[in-house]
C-alpha positions as CSV (number, residue, x, y, z in Angstrom):
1,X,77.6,61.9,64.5
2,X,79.0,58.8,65.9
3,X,82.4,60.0,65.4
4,X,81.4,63.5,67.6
5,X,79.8,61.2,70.1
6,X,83.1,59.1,70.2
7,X,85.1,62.5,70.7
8,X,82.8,63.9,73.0
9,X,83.0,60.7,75.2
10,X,86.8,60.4,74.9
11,X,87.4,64.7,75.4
12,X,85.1,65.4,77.8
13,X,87.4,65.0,80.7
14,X,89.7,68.0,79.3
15,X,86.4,70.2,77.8
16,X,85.0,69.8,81.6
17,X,88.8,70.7,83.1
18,X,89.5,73.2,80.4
19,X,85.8,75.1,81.6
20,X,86.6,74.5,85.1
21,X,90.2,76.2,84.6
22,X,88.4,79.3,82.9
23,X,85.6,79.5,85.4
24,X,88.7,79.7,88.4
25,X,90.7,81.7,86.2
26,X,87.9,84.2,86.1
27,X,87.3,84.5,89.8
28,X,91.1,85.2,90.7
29,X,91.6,87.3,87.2
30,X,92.1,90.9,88.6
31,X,88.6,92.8,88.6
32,X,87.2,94.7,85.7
33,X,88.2,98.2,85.4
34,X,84.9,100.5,86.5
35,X,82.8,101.9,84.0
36,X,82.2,105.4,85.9
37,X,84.6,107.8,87.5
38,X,84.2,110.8,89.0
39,X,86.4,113.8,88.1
40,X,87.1,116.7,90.4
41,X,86.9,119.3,87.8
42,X,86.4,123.3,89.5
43,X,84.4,126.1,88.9
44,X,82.1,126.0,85.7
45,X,83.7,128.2,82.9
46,X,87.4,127.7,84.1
47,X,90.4,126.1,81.9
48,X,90.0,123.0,84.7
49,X,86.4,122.2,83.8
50,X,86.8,122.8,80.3
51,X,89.6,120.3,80.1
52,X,87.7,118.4,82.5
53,X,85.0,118.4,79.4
54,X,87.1,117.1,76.9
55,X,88.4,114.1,79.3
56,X,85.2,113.1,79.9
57,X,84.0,113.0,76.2
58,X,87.6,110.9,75.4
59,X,86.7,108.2,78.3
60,X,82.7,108.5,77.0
61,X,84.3,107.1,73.8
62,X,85.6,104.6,75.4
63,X,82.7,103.0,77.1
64,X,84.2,104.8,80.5
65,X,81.6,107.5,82.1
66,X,82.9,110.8,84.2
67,X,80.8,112.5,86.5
68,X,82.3,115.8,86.9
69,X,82.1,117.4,90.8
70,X,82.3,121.2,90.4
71,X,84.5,122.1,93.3
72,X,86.3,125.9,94.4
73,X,89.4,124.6,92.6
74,X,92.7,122.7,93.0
75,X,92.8,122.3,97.2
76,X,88.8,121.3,97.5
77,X,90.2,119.2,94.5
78,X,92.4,117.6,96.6
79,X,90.8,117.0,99.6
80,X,88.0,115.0,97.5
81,X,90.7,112.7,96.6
82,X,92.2,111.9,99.9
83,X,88.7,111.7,101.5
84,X,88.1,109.0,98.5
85,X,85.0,111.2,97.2
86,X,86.9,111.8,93.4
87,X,88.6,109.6,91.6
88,X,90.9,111.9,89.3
89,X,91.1,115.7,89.6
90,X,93.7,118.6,88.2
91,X,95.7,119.8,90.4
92,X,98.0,122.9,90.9
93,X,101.5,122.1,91.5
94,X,102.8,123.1,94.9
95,X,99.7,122.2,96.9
96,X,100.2,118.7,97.8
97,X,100.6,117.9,101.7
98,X,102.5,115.1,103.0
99,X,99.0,113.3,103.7
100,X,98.3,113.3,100.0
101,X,101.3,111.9,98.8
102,X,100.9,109.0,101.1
103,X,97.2,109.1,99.8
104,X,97.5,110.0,96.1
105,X,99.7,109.6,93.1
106,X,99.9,111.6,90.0
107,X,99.9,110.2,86.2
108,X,102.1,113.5,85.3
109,X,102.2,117.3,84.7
110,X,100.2,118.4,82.1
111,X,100.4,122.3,81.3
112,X,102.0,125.2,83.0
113,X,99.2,127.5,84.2
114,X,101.0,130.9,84.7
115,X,99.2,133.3,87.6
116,X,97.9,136.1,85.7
117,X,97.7,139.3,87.1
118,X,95.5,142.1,85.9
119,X,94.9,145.4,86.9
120,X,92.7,148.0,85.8
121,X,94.6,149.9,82.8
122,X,94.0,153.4,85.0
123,X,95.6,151.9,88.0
124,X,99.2,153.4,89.2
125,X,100.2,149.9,89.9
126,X,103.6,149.2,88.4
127,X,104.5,145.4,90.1
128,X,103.2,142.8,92.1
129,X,104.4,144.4,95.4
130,X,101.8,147.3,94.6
131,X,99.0,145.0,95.1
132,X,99.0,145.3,98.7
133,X,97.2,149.0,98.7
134,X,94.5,148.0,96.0
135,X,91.2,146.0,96.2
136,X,92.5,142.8,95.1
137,X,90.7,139.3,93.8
138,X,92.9,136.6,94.9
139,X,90.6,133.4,94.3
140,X,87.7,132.1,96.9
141,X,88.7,129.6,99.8
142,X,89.9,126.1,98.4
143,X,91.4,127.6,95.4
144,X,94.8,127.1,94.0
145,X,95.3,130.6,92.7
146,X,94.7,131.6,96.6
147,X,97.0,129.5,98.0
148,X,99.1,130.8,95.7
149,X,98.8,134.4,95.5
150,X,99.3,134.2,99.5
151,X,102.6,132.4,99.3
152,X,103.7,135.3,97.1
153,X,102.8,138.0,99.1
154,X,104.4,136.3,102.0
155,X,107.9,136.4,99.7
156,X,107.3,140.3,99.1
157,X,106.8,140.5,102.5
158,X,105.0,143.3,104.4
159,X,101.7,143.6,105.4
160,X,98.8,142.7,102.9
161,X,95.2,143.8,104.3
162,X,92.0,141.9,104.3
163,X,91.2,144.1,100.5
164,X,94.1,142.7,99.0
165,X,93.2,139.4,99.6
166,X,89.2,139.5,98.4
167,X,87.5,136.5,97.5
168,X,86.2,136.6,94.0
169,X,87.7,133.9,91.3
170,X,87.6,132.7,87.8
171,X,85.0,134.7,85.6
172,X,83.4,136.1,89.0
173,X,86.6,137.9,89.2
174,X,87.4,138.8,85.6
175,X,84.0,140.4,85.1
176,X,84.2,142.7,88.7
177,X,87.4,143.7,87.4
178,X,86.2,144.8,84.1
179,X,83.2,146.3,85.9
180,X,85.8,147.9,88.4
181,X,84.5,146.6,91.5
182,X,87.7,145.5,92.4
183,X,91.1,147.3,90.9
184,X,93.2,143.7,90.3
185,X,92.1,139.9,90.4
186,X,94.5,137.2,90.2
187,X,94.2,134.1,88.0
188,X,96.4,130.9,88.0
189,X,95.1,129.4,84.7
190,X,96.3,128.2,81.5
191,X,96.4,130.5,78.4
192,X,93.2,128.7,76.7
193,X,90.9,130.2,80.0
194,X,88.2,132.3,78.3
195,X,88.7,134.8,81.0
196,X,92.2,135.2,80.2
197,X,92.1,135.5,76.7
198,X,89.2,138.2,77.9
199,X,91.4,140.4,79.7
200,X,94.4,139.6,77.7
201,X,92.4,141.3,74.9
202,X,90.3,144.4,76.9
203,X,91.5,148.1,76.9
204,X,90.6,148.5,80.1
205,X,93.2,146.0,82.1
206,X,96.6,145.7,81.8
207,X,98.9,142.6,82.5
208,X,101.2,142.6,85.9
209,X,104.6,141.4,84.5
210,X,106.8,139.4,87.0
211,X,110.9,140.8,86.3
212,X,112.1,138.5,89.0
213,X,110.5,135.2,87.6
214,X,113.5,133.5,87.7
215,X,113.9,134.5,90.8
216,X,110.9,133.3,92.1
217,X,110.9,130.0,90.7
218,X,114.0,129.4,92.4
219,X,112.3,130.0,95.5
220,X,109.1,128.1,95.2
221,X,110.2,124.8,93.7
222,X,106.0,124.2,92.4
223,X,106.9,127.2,90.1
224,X,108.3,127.9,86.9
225,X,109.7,130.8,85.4
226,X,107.6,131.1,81.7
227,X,107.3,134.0,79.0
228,X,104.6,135.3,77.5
229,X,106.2,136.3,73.8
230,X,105.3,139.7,72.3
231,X,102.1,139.3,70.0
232,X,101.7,135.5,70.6
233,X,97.8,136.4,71.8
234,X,97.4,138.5,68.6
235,X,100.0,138.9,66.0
236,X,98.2,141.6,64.0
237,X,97.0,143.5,67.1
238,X,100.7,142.8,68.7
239,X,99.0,141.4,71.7
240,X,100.5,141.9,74.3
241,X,103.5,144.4,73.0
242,X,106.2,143.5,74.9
243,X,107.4,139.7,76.0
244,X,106.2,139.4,80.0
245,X,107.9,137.8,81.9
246,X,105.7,135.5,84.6
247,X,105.6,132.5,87.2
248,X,103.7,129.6,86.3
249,X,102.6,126.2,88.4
250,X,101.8,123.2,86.6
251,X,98.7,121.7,86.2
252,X,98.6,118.0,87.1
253,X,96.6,115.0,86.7
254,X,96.2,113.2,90.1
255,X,94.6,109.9,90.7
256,X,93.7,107.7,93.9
257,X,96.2,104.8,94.5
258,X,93.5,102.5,94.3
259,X,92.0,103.5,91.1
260,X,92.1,100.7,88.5
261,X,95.2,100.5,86.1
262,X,93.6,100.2,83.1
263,X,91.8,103.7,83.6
264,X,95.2,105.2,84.4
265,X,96.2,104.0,80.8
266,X,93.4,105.5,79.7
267,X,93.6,108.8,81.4
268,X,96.8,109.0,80.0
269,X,96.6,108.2,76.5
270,X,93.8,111.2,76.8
271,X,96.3,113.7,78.3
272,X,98.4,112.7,75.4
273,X,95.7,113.6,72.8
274,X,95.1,116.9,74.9
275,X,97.9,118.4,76.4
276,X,100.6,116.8,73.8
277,X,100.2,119.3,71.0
278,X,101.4,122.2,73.3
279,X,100.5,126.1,73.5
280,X,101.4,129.5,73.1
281,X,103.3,129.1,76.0
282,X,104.8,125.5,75.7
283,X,106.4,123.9,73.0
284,X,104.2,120.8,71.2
285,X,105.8,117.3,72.6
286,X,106.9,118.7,75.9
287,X,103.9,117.6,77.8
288,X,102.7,115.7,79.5
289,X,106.0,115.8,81.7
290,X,106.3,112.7,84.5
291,X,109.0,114.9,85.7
292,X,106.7,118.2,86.7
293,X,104.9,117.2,89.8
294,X,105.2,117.0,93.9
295,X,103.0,113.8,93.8
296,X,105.0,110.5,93.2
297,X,104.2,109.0,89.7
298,X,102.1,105.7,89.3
299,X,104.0,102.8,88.1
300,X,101.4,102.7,84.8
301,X,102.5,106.1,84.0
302,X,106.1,105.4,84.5
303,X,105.7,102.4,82.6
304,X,104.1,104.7,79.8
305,X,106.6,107.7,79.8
306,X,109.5,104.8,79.6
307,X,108.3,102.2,77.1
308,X,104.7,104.0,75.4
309,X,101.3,102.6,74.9
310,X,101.8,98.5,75.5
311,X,101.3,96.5,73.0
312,X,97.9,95.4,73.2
313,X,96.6,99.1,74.0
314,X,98.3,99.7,70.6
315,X,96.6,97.1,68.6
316,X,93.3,96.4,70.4
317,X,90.5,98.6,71.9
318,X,90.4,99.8,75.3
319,X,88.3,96.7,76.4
320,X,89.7,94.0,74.4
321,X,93.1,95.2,75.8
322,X,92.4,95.4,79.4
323,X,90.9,91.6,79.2
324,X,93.6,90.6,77.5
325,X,95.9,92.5,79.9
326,X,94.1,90.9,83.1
327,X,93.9,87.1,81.5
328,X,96.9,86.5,80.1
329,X,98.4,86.1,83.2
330,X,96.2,83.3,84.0
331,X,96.8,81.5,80.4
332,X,100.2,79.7,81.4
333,X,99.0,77.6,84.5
334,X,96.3,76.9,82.7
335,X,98.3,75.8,79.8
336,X,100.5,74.0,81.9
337,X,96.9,72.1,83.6
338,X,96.1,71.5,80.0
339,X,99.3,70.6,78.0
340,X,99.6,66.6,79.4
341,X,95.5,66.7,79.3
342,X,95.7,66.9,75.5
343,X,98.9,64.7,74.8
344,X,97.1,62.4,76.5
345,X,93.9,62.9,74.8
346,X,94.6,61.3,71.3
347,X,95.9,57.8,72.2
348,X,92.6,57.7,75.0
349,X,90.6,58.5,71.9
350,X,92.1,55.8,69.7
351,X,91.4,53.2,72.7
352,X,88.1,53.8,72.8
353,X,87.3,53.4,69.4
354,X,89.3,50.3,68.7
355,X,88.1,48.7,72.0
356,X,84.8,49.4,70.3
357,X,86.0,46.8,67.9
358,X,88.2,44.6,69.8
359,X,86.2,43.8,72.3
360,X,84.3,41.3,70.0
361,X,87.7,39.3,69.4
362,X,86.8,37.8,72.9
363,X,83.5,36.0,71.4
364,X,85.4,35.2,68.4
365,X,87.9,33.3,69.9
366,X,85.4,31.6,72.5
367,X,83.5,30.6,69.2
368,X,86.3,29.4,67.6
369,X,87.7,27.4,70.7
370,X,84.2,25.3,70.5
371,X,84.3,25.2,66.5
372,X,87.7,23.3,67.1
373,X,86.5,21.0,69.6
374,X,85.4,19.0,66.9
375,X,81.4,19.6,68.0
376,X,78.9,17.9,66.7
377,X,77.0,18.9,63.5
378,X,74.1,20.4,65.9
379,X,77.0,22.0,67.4
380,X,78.5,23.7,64.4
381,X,75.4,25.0,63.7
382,X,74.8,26.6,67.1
383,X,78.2,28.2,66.5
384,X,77.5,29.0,62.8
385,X,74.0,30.7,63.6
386,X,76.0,32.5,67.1
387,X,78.5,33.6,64.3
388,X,76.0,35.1,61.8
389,X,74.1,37.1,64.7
390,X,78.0,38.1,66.2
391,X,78.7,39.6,62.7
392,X,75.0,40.9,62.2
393,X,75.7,43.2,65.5
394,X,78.9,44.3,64.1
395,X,77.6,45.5,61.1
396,X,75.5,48.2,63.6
397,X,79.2,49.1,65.0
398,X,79.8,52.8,63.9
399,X,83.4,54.2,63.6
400,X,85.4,56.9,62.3
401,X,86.5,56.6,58.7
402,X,89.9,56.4,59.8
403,X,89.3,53.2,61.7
404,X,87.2,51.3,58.6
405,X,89.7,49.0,57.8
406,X,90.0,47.3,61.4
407,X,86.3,47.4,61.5
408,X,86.4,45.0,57.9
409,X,88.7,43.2,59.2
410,X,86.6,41.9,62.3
411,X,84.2,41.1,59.6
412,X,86.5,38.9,57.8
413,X,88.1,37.4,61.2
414,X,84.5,35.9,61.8
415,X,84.3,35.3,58.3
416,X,87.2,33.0,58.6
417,X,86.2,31.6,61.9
418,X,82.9,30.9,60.0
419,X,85.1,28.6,57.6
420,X,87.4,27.2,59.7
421,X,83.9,25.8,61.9
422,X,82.1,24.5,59.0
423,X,85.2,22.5,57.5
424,X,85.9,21.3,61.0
425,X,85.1,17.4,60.7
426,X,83.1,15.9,63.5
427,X,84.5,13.1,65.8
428,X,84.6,9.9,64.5
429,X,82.2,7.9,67.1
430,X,79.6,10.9,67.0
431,X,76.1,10.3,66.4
432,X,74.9,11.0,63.2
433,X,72.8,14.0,62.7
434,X,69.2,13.5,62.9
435,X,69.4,9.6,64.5
């Protein structure tokens, strides 16, 4: 115990600046990512909200919760990003404004999400340019698939009606179409859509194939030209029977510039685990793409598609890495602070615990100096009984174990000093003891 007090009393200088350092550290360490988000996700039942879904039970693992906002799709999406009311959303390539790349950056493209059109299977509708004279679904207000289905109408040219351009989307429209309350609906969604597979599967609707793709995506730079391959639905029911040629956006993953790096990571590394094993329409490894998006790309996610997960994401969890991330930027001042603090430290230490032993040499000597001045026999015994006490209090002197020896030999320095008093003769002319 003595030796912890001795440590304690000798340290305590560097524990108090070492805790002092931390406590600072801590206030200027860069803030703790947030343990909610909210996710601008669409309609209920489309491919956005079911991805959406599986986002938020990856982050949920994670300690991270999503709220998901149900919006009309990709441009409500978006405008609950620049107005700072979401925090992440999927977005349809093409739709970005200049506003929201000065507002909003993008962690990379994750799908292509051809537009699918249908028509009934009764329909004399041969191509897209037929459209115009048929009661056509071409999303609700807000939605990507809208915005989309107008561009291309505007590269057909022509006039297109008020009942080419009705308002029902997602499974709203699949069903009317199926019901035949309207004779074609549009869908820009990825292959996985349960309304797509849906049609893709019925008797009763046909897919709208697109022979100038290529031509199109020259055109539009948000699209792509894709193929759906012959039987690739359904091998056994050679679904569909012929490849179809189509257009296809790309789904991204958007993020607000200020949201915390550390949840980028995260969102990432869960668009890896989703979108990385590819589909019947892309190839397994090709996504997610930095390269397929009109947003500009956030320097985590360029970090990621150059270098991979960092180190500590690859060895820790999500929250001992994004500590570690945040404070080891703070460790070398405070190493610096702290590196002369503890050289210094152990010769301090060693002071104080020989002074704790060295300081009785000054009574020592004192008592010797009188023991030589030839005293007189009452005198030697003052000095012999001030001697006995001097050594009685050093045997109450507690040290390390390490420092034992120069503790005994103080003992044997007053032992000697002892000696040298009690064989010192008194002067000649002094009075005998007792006279």
């Amino acid at each position: 115990m003595a030796g912890l007090r001795d440590f304690l009393k000798v340290y305590w200088p560097l524990i108090a600046v070492a805790l002092i350092g931390l406590i600072v550290a801590f206030m200027f360490m860069d803030p703790a990512p947030p343990k909610k988000i909210r996710f601008a996700s669409g309609a209920p039942g489309g491919a956005y909200h079911a991805y959406a879904e599986r986002y938020q039970r990856l982050l949920a693992d994670e300690g991270v919760e999503v709220v998901l906002l149900d919006t009309a799709g990709s441009v409500e999406n978006l405008r609950l990003l620049a107005d700072g009311e979401a925090d992440v959303g999927l977005i349809q390539g093409g739709l970005a404004t200049d506003r929201d790349r000065e507002l909003l950056q993008s962690l990379g493209g994750l799908f292509p999400e051809p537009l699918w059109v249908f028509v009934r299977a009764d329909s004399p509708v041969q191509a897209f340019e037929d459209l115009r004279t048929v009661r056509f679904a071409i999303g609700g207000q807000g939605s990507g698939t809208r915005t989309l289905t107008l561009e291309l109408q505007g590269e057909f040219g022509g006039s297109w009606p008020a009942s080419a351009q009705m308002t029902p989307s997602g499974t709203a429209a699949a069903d009317a179409l199926l019901a035949g309350e309207v004779d074609a609906a549009a869908f820009a969604a990825s292959l996985e859509a349960p309304y797509v597979e849906k049609l893709l599967r019925s008797a009763d609707v046909r897919l709208i194939p697109f022979p100038r793709a290529a031509a199109l995506a020259r055109r539009q730079k948000a699209l792509s030209a894709v193929t759906l391959l012959r039987g690739v639905v359904d091998i056994g029911k050679d679904i569909p029977s012929a490849d179809v040629p189509l257009v296809a956006p790309v789904a991204q993953l958007v993020v607000s510039k200020d949201l915390h790096p550390a949840i980028q990571a995260l969102l990432i590394d869960s668009a890896v685990a989703i979108h990385g094993d590819g589909s019947l329409i892309s190839e397994a490894g090709s996504w997610p793409d930095p390269d397929a998006t009109d947003l500009p790309l956030t320097s985590q996610a360029r970090r990621f598609y150059q270098n991979g997960p960092s180190f500590l994401r690859r060895y820790f969890s999500f929250g001992w890495a994004n500590f570690l991330d945040r404070a080891w930027v703070l460790a070398i001042p405070l190493l610096t602070l702290l590196f002369p603090l503890v050289r210094a430290a152990p010769p301090i230490y060693r002071w104080r615990v020989r002074r704790k032993i060295y300081v009785w040499y000054k009574d020592i000597r004192e008592l010797e100096q009188r023991g030589r001045s030839k005293p007189t026999a009452e005198e030697r015994k003052e000095i012999l009984a001030e001697l006995e006490d001097l050594q009685e209090e050093i045997g109450t002197v507690e040290v390390p174990l390490s420092y034992t020896d120069d503790l005994y030999r103080l003992r044997s320095h007053v032992e000697f000093v002892k000696q040298l008093v009690m064989n010192t003769k008194a002067p000649v002319n002094a009075p005998a003891v007792g006279v």
